[in-house]
C-alpha positions as CSV (number, residue, x, y, z in Angstrom):
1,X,0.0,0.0,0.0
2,X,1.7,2.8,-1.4
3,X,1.9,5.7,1.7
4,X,1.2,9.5,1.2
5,X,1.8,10.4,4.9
6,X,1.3,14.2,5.2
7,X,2.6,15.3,8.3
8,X,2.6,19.2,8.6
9,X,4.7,21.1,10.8
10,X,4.5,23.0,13.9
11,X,7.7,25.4,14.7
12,X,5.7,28.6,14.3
13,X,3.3,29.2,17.4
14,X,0.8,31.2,15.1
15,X,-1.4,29.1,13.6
16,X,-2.6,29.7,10.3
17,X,-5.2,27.9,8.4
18,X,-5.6,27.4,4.7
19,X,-8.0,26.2,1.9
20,X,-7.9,24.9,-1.4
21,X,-6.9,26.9,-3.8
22,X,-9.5,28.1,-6.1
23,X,-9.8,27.4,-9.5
24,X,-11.8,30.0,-11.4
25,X,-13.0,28.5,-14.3
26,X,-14.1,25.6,-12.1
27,X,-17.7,24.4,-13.4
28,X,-17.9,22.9,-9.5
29,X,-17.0,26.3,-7.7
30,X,-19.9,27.8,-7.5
31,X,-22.3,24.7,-6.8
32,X,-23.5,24.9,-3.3
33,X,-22.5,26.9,-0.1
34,X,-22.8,24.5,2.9
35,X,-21.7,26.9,5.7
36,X,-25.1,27.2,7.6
37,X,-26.2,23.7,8.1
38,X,-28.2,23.3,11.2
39,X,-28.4,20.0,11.2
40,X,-24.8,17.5,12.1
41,X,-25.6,15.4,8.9
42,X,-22.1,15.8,7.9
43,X,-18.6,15.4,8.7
44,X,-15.5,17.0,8.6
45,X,-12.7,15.4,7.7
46,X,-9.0,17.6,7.8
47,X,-5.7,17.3,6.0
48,X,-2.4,19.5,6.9
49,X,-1.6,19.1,3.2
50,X,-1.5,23.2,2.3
51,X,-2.8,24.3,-0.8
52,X,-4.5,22.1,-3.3
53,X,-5.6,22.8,-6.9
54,X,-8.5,20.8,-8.3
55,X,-7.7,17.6,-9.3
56,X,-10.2,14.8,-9.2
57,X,-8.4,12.5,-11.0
58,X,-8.2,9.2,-8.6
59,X,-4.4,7.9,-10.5
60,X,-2.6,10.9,-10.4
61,X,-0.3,10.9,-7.1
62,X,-0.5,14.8,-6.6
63,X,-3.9,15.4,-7.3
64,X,-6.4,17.1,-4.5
65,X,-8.3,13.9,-4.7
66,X,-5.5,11.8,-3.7
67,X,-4.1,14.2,-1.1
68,X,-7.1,14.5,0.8
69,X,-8.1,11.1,0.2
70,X,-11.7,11.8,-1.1
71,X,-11.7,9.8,-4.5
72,X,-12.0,6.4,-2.7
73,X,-15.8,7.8,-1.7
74,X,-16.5,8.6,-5.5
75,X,-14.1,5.6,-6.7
76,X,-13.9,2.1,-5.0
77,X,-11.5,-1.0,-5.4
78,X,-12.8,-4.3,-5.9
79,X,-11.3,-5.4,-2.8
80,X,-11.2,-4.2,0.9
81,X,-7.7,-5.1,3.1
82,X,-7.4,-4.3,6.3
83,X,-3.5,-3.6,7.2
84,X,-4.5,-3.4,11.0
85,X,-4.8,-7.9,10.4
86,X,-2.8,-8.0,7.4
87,X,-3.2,-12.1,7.4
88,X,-7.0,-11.8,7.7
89,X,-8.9,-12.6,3.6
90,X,-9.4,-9.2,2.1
91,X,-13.1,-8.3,2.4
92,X,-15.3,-8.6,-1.0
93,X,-16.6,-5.1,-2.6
94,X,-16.9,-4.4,-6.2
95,X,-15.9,-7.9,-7.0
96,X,-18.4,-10.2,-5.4
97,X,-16.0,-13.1,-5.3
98,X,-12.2,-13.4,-6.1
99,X,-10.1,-16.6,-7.1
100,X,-6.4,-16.4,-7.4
101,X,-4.7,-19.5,-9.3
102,X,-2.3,-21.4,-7.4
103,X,1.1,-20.4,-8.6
104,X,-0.6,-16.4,-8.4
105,X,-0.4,-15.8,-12.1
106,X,-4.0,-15.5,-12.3
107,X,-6.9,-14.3,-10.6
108,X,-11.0,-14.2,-11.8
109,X,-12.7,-12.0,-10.4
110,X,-16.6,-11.8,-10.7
111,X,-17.6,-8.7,-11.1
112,X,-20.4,-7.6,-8.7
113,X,-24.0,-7.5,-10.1
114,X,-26.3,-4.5,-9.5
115,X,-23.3,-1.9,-8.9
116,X,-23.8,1.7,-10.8
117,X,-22.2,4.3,-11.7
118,X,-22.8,7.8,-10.2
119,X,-24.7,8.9,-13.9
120,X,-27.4,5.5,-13.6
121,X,-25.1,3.7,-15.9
122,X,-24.8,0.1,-14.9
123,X,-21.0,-1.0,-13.9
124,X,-20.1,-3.8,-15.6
125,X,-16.9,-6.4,-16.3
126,X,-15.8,-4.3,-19.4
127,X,-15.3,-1.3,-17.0
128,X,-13.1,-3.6,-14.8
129,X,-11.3,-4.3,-17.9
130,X,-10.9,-1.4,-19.1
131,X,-9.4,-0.1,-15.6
132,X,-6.6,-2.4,-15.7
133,X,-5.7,-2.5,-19.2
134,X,-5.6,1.4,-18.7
135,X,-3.1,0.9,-16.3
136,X,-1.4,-2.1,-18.2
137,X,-0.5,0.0,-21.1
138,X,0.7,3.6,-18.8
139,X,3.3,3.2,-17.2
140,X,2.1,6.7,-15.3
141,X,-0.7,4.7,-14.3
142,X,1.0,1.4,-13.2
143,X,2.5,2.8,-9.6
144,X,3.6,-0.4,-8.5
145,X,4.8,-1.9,-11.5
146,X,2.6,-4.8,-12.1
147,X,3.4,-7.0,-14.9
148,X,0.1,-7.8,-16.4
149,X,-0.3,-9.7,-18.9
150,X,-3.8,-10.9,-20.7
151,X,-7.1,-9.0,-19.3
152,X,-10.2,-10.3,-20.5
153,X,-14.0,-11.2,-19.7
154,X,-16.5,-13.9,-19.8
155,X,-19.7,-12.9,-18.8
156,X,-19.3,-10.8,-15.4
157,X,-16.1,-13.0,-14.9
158,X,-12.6,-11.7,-15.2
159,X,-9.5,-12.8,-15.9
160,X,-6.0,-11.1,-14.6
161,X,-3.1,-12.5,-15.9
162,X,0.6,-11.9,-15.1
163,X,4.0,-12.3,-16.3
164,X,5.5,-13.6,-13.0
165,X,3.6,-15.0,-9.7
166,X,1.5,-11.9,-7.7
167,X,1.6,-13.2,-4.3
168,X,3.2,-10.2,-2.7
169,X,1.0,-7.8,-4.9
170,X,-2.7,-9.3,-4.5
171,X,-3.7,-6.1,-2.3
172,X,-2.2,-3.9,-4.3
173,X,-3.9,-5.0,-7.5
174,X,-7.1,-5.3,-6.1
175,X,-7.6,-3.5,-3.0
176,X,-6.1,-0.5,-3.9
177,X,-7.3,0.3,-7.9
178,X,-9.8,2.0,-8.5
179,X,-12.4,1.0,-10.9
180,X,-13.1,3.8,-13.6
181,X,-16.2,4.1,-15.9
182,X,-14.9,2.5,-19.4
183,X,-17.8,5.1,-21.2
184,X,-16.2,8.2,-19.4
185,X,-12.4,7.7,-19.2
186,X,-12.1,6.5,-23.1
187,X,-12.6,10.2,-24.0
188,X,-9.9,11.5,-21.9
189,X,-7.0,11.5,-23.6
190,X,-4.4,11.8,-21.2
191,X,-5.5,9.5,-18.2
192,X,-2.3,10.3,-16.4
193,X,-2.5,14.0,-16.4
194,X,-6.1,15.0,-16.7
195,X,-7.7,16.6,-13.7
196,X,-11.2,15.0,-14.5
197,X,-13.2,18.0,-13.4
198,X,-16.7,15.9,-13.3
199,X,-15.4,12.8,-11.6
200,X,-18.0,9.6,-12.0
201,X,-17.8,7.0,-9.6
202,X,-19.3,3.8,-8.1
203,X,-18.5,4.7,-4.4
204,X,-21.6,6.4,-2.7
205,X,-21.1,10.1,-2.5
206,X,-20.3,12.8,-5.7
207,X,-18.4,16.2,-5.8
208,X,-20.6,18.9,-4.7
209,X,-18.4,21.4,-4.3
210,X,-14.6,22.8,-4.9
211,X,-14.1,26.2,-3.7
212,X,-11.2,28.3,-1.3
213,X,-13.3,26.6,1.9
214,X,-12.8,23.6,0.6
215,X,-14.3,19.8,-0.7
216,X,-17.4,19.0,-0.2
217,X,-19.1,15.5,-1.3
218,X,-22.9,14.8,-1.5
219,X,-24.4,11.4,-0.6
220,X,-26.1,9.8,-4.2
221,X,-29.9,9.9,-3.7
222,X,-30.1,6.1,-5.7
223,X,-28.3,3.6,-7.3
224,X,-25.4,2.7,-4.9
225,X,-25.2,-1.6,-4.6
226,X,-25.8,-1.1,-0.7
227,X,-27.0,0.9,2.4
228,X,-26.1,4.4,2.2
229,X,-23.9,5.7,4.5
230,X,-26.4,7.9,7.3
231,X,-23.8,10.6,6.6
232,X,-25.4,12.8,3.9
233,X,-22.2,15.2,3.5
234,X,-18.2,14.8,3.5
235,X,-16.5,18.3,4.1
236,X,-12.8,18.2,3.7
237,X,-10.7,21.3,4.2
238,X,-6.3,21.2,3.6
239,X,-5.5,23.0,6.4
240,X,-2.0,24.8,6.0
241,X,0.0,22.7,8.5
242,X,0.3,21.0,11.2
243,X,-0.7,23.2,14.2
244,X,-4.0,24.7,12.2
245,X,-4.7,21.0,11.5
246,X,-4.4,20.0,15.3
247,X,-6.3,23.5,16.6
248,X,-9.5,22.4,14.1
249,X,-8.7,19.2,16.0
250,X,-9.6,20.3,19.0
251,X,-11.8,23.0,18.6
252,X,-14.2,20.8,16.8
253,X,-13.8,22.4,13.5
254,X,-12.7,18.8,12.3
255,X,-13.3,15.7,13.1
256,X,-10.7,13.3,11.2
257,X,-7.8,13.5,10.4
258,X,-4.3,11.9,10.3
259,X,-1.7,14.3,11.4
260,X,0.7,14.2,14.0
261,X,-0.1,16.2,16.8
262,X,3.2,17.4,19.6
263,X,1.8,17.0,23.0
264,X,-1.0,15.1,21.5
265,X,-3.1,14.3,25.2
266,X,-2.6,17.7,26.8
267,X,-3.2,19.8,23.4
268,X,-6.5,17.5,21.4
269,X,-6.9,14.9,24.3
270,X,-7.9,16.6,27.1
271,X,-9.8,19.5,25.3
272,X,-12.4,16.5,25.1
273,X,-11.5,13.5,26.9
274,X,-14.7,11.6,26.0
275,X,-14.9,12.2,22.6
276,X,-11.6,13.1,21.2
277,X,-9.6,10.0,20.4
278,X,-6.3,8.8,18.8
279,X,-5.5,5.3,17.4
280,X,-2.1,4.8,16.3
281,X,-2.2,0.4,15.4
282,X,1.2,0.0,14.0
283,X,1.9,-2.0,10.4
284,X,4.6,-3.4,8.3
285,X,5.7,-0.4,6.7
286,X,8.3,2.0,8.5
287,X,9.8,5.8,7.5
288,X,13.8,6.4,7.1
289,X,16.1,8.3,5.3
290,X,16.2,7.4,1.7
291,X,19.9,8.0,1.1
292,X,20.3,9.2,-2.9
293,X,23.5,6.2,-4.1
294,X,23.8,8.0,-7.1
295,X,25.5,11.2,-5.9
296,X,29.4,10.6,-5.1
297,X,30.2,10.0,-1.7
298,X,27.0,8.5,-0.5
299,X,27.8,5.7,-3.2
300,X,29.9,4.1,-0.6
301,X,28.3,1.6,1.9
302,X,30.9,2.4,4.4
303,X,29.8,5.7,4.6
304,X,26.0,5.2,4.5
305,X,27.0,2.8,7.7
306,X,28.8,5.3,9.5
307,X,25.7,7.3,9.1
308,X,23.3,4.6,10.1
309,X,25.7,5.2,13.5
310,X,24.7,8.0,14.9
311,X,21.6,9.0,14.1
312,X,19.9,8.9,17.1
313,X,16.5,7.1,16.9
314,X,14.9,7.4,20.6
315,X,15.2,11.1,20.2
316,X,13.7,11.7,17.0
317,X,11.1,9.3,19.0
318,X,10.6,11.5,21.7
319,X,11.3,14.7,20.1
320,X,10.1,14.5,16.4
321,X,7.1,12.1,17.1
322,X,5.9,12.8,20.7
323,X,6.7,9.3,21.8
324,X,3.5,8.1,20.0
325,X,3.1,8.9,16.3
326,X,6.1,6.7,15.1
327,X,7.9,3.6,17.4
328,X,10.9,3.9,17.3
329,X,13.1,1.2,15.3
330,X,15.2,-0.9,17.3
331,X,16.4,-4.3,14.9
332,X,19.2,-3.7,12.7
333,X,17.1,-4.8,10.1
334,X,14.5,-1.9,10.0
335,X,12.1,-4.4,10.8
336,X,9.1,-2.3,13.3
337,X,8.6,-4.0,16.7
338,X,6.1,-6.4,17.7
339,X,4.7,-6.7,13.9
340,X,8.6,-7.3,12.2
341,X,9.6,-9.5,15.0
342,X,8.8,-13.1,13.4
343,X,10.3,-11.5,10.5
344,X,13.7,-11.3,11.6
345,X,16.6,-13.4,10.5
346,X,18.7,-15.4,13.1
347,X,22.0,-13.3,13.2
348,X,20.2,-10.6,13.4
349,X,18.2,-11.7,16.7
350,X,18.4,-9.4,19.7
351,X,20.8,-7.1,17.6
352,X,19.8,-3.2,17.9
353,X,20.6,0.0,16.7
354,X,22.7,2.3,19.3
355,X,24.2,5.5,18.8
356,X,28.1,4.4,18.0
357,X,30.0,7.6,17.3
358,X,33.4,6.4,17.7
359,X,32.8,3.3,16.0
360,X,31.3,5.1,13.2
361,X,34.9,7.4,13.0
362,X,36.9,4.2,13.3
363,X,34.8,3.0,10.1
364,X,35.2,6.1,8.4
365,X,38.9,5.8,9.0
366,X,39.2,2.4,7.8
367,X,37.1,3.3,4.4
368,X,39.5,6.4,3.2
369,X,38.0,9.4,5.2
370,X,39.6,11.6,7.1
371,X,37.9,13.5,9.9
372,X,40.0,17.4,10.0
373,X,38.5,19.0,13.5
374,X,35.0,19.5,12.6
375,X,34.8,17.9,9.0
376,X,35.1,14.7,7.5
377,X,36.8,14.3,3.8
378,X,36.3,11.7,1.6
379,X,39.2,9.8,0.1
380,X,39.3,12.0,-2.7
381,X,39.9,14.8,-0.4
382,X,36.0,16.6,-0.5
383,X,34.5,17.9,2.4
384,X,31.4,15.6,2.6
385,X,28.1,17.8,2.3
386,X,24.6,16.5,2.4
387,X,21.2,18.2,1.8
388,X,18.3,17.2,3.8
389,X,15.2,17.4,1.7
390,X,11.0,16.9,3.0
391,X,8.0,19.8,2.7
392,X,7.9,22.4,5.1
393,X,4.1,21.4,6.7
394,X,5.2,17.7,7.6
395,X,6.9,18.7,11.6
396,X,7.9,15.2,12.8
397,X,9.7,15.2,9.5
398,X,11.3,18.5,9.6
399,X,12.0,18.1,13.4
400,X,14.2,14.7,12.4
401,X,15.9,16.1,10.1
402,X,17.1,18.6,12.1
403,X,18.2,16.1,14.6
404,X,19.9,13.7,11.8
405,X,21.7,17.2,10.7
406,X,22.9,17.2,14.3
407,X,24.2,13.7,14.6
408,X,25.8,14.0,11.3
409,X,27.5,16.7,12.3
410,X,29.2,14.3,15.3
411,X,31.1,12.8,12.6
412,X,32.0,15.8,10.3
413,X,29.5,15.5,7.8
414,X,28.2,19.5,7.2
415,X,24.2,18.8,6.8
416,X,21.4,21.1,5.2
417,X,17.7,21.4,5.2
418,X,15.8,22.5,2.9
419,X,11.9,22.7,2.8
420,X,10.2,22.3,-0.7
421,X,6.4,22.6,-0.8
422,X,5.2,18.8,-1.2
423,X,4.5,19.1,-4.7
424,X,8.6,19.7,-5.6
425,X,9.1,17.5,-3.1
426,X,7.2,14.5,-4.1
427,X,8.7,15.5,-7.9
428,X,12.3,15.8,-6.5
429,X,12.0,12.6,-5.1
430,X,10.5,10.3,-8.0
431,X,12.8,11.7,-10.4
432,X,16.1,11.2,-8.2
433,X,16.8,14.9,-7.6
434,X,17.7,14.7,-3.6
435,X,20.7,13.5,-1.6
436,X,18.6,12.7,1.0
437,X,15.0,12.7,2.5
438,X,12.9,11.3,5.1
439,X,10.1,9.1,3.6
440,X,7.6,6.1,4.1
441,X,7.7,2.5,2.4
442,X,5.0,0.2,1.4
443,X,3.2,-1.7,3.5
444,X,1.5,-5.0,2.9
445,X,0.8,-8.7,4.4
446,X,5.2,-9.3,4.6
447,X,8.2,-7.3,5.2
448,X,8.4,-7.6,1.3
449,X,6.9,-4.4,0.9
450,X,9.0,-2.5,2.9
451,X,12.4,-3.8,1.3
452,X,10.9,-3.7,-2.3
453,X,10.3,0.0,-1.8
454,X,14.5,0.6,-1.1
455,X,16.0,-1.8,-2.3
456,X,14.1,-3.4,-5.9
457,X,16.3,-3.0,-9.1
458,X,13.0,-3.9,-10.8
459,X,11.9,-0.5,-10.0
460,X,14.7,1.4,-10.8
461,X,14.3,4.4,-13.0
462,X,17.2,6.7,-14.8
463,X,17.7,10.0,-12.9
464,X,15.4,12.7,-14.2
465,X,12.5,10.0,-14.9
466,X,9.6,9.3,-11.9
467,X,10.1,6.5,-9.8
468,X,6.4,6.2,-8.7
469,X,6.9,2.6,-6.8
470,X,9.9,3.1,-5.0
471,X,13.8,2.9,-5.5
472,X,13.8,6.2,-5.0
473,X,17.7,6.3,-3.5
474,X,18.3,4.1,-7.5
475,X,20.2,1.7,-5.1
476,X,21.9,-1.3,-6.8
477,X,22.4,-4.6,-5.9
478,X,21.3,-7.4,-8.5
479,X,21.6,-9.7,-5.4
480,X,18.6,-7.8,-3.8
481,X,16.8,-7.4,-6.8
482,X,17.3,-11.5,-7.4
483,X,16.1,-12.2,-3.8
484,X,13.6,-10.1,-4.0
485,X,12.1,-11.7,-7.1
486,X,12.3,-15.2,-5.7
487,X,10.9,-14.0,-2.4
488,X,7.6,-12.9,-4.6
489,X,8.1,-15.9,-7.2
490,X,8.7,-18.7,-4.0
491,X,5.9,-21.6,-3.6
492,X,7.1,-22.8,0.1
493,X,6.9,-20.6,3.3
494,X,10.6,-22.2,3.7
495,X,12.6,-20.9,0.6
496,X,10.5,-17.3,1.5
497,X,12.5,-17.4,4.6
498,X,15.8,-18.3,2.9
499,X,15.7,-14.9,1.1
500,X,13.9,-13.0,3.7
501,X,17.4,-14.2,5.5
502,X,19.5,-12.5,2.3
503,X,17.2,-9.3,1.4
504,X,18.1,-8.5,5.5
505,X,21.7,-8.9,5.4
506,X,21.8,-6.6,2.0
507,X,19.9,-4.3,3.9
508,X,22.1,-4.2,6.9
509,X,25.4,-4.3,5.1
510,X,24.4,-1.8,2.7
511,X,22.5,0.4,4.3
512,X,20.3,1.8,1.6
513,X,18.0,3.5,3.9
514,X,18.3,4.5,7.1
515,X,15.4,3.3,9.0
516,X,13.9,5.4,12.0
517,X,10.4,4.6,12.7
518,X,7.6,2.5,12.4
519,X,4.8,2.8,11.0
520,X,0.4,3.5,11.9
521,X,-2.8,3.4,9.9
522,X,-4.4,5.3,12.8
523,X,-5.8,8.7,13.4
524,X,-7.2,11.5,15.5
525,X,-11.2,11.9,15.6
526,X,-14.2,12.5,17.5
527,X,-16.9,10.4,18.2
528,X,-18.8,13.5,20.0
529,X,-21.7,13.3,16.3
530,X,-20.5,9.9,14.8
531,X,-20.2,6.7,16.3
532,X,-18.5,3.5,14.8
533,X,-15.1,4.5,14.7
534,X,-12.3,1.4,14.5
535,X,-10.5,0.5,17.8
536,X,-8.5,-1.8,19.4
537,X,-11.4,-3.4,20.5
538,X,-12.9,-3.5,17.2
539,X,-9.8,-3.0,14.1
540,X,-11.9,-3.8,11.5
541,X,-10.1,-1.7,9.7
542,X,-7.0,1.1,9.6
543,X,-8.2,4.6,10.1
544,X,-6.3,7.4,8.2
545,X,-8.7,9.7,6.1
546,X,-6.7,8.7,2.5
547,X,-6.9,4.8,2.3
548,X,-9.3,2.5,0.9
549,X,-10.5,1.8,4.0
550,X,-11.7,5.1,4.6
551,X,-15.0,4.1,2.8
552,X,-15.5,1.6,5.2
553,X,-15.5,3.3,8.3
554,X,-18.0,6.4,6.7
555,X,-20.6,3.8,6.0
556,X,-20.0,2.2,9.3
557,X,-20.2,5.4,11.2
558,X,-23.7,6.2,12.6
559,X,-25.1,9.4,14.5
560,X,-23.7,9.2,18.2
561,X,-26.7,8.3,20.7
562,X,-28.8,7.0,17.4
């Protein structure tokens, strides 16, 4: 599951919130005006994501729909995971029943019947098809890289094929696509790029409105395949950063959101202590520093291990993610606790990250650098420099980086920040124009997910063209990139295990990315006007605003004390 975590910051103590920007010639800005609703039929859902431009199209990475998370209640999967119980079946949705082959090169997938889409056509299995040979034949489109082969349909039946065995990608193929009208996106002749103005969907709620105040969706009177959710309106606003985000928080002015929130009990907690809640369920997916191995000296292992050294991992816990938003990683192998403890190969048992700075020198000296008072050459005799790269609005981000800067500087390496707005940012980053930047992996069922994302040759892209599925840092190893494959190709939970063993070591050794925290599907709410919300005593799902799942939990949630 790809990750757009969107943590906004909070150094300034003036808060400041923000819309979306408006779009002019928009024919949805002038649609309704919902500011005087008596009545709590709706909720409001909040993003620290800044400025957005209207975008509704549900592939594009960037796009308003995706940042706020609001196309997966106009556009559904055919498939519901839940990463809270990754091993549990995924749940049925568009697709009324699923059936992968044995070996994984296959799947049929019955197409639900009595499904329509938002305009009262009927959906249909040539829609499905048309979705994924869409994606198939755009590589803009195919974000993780799937390597489809035939795509076809008999009757309300059908058939995925693949080039190579999908066990390590079933969620991502069918849990998180979304199924596009074949009668609407055929005219469009850029899929990748257009911003699909009038956005026609399955999922039970349409675009209202798009103005400077914000999103607002609009539950379909008819015509969805089940109950209608009892909430009749979704209002989203992008709030600016962090701090406006956590003020709407706990004022009431939103109600959902995923952000992380310093102080988070004394400053949203106890504003409301029996309605405001946070849920924070870890996964297998963590956040590091992708470190760029392109860019001369950070080519060298050595150095990348010397790094690894001293950055100090229970600060940035305490200090960048208020000893709550992100556990801190312990293993060597980047593997989260509790959920990445099976995981973990024997040599690496018991063996954990601690802050080594006079090993790292003695390293360092070993490998060719020299270390002249406060800075560290490399063997050619360069000063070694590194800029720090992540958006300005994401804090526990910015707040690591500065303490990375600092432990960096322990061994003579001269660090920079530097704050893009997201969009550059997420641009920077795809197209391999960074030395270094904090950012998420993958999640999924494995730790798969979370190596393929660092270390998978497969993925890698030239510098100046997007890596949209990961290999961001263009790290090389054919041995990883060989392990990987027979990790997603293997047909015995024992030779998975033999290259789990090998993709670890790689990753240890090598030191691709330098991991720092786990991560959660959770989120901050109230349950003061809707009830319903997942828990740990019910995780029937993750909770973050942006994910499949979201859908879920809106039709789930109910009017509190109904």
């Amino acid at each position: 599951m790809q990750r757009r975590k969107l943590f906004a910051v909070a150094l300034a103590s003036v808060v400041a919130t923000g819309g979306l920007a408006a779009c002019g010639d928009s024919p949805n800005a002038n649609n309704a005006n919902n500011a005087n609703k008596s009545s709590v039929d709706f909720l409001k859902i909040g993003m620290p994501n800044g400025t957005q431009t209207e975008n509704h199209n549900p592939f594009a990475g960037t796009s308003s729909a995706n940042a706020l998370g609001y196309k997966w209640m106009i556009y559904e999967p055919l498939t519901q995971w839940n990463p809270v119980k990754p091993a549990d079946p995924a749940t049925p949705w568009l697709a009324s029943a699923v059936k992968w082959a044995d070996d994984y090169k296959s799947v049929d997938i019955t197409v639900r019947d009595g499904a329509t889409w938002s305009d009262g056509q009927k959906l249909t299995a040539d829609d499905v098809v048309y979705t994924y040979t869409l994606i198939k034949g755009n590589d803009a489109l195919n974000q993780y890289a799937v390597p489809y082969d035939q795509i076809t349909a008999n009757g309300n039946v059908v058939k995925l094929t693949f080039k190579s065995s999908q066990f390590v990608n079933q969620n991502k193929i069918l849990a998180n696509t979304p199924i596009v009208p074949k009668h609407v996106w055929e005219k469009i002749a850029d899929p990748a790029t257009d911003v699909n103005k009038n956005p026609i969907g399955s999922g039970p709620y349409t675009l209202k409105s798009f103005t400077q105040a914000g999103v607002t969706l609009s539950v379909r009177d008819s015509g969805y395949w089940q109950d209608l959710p009892k909430v009749k309106e979704l209002r989203y606003v992008s709030y600016a950063d962090n701090s406006a985000q956590s003020t709407a928080l706990a004022n009431g002015e939103s109600e959902w959101s995923f952000v992380f929130i310093p102080n988070a009990q004394q400053t949203f907690v106890a504003k409301d202590p029996a309605h405001h809640k946070l849920w924070a369920p870890g996964v297998l997916g963590i956040h590091g520093l992708y470190i760029n191995t392109t860019v001369k000296p950070f080519d060298d292992p050595k150095l990348r291990q010397a790094m690894n050294m001293v950055i100090n991992r229970a600060d940035i816990f305490n200090q960048a993610e208020a000893g709550y938003f992100h556990p801190e990683i312990k293993s060597v192998t980047g593997l989260p606790p509790g959920a990445g403890d099976a995981y973990i190969a024997p040599e690496y048992k018991g063996k954990e990250f601690s802050v080594d700075v006079e090993g790292a020198k003695k390293l360092l000296q070993g490998a060719g650098y020299k270390l002249n008072g406060k800075t560290l050459s490399d063997p050619s005799g360069k000063p070694v420099k590194i800029k720090l790269s992540d958006p300005a609005p994401w804090s526990d981000y910015q707040t690591t980086l500065e303490i990375i800067k600092s432990n960096f500087a322990e061994i003579g390496i001269e660090a920079t920040v530097e704050k893009p707005n997201q969009d550059v940012w997420d641009a920077n980053v795809q197209k391999g124009a960074f030395e270094a930047s904090m950012r998420w992996t993958n999640g999924g069922a494995t730790p798969y997910d979370i190596y393929q994302t660092v270390m998978d040759g497969a993925l890698t892209k030239p510098i100046g063209t997007a890596a949209q599925q990961g290999n961001f840092g263009r790290f090389n190893s054919p041995e990883a990139t060989a392990a990987l494959k027979a990790y997603a190709n293997a047909t015995s939970d024992v030779e998975r295990t033999k290259q789990m063993n090998i993709i670890q070591k790689i990753f240890v050794e090598q030191a691709p990315m330098l991991p720092v925290g786990a991560d959660n599907v959770g989120a901050a709410y109230s349950d003061k006007n809707w009830t319903g919300w997942p828990t740990d005593a019910d995780p029937y799902s993750g909770a973050q605003p942006t994910q499949p799942y979201a859908l879920q939990i809106v039709l789930k949630l109910k009017p509190a004390g109904a």
